[in-house]
N, C-alpha and C positions, 0 to 999 in steps of 0.2 A: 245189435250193431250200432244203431241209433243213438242210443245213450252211451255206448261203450267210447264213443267219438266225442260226445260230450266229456262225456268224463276223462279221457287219456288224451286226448289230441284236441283240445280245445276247438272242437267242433267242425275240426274238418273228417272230413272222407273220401273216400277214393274206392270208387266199385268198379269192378271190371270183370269181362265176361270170362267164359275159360272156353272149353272145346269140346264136341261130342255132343251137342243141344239138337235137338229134332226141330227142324223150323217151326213145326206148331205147339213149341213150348218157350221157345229162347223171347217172344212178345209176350206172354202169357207170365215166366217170369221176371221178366222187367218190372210189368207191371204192377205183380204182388211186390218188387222192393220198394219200387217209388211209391207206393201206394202206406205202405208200412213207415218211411221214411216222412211222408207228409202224416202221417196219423190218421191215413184214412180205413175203410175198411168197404174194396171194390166192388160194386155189383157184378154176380156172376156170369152175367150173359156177355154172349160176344157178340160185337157187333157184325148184322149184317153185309156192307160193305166189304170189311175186313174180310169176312168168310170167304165173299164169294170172291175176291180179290186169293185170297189163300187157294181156292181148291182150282183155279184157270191157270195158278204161279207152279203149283206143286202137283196136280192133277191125285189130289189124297183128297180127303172128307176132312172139312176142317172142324175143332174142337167144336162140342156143341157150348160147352161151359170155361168157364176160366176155370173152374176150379175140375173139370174131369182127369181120372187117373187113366194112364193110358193101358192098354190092353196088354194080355202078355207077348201077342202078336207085333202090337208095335213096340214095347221094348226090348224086343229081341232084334230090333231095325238100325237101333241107334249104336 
């Protein structure tokens, strides 16, 4: 996407979200795009705060990992 914007639209871009995101994934992927967009490559841990901020917000278990795949239980939630 990155280069695509380089290459066709003189380096702009315009990312926006859509609908149907499980709140313990729509921070999780933000972060792999900006993270992609700067040319970085994230550590997977999540942070503490965050979590424990996520499971008092959502009363769910929040991701252990940035990068974990959700269970078949929770994608049958979204």
């Amino acid at each position: 996407m990155h280069e695509l914007a380089h290459e066709l639209c003189h380096g702009r871009l315009l990312l926006l979200g859509g609908g149907g995101y499980t709140l313990a994934n729509v921070p999780r992927v933000w972060t792999l795009a900006f993270a992609s967009l700067a040319g970085k490559v994230p550590d997977d841990s999540i942070p503490k705060e965050w979590a424990t901020i996520f499971e008092k917000s959502t009363g769910e278990a929040a991701p252990k990992k940035l990068f974990d795949i959700p269970t078949e239980e929770e994608s049958d939630k979204s």
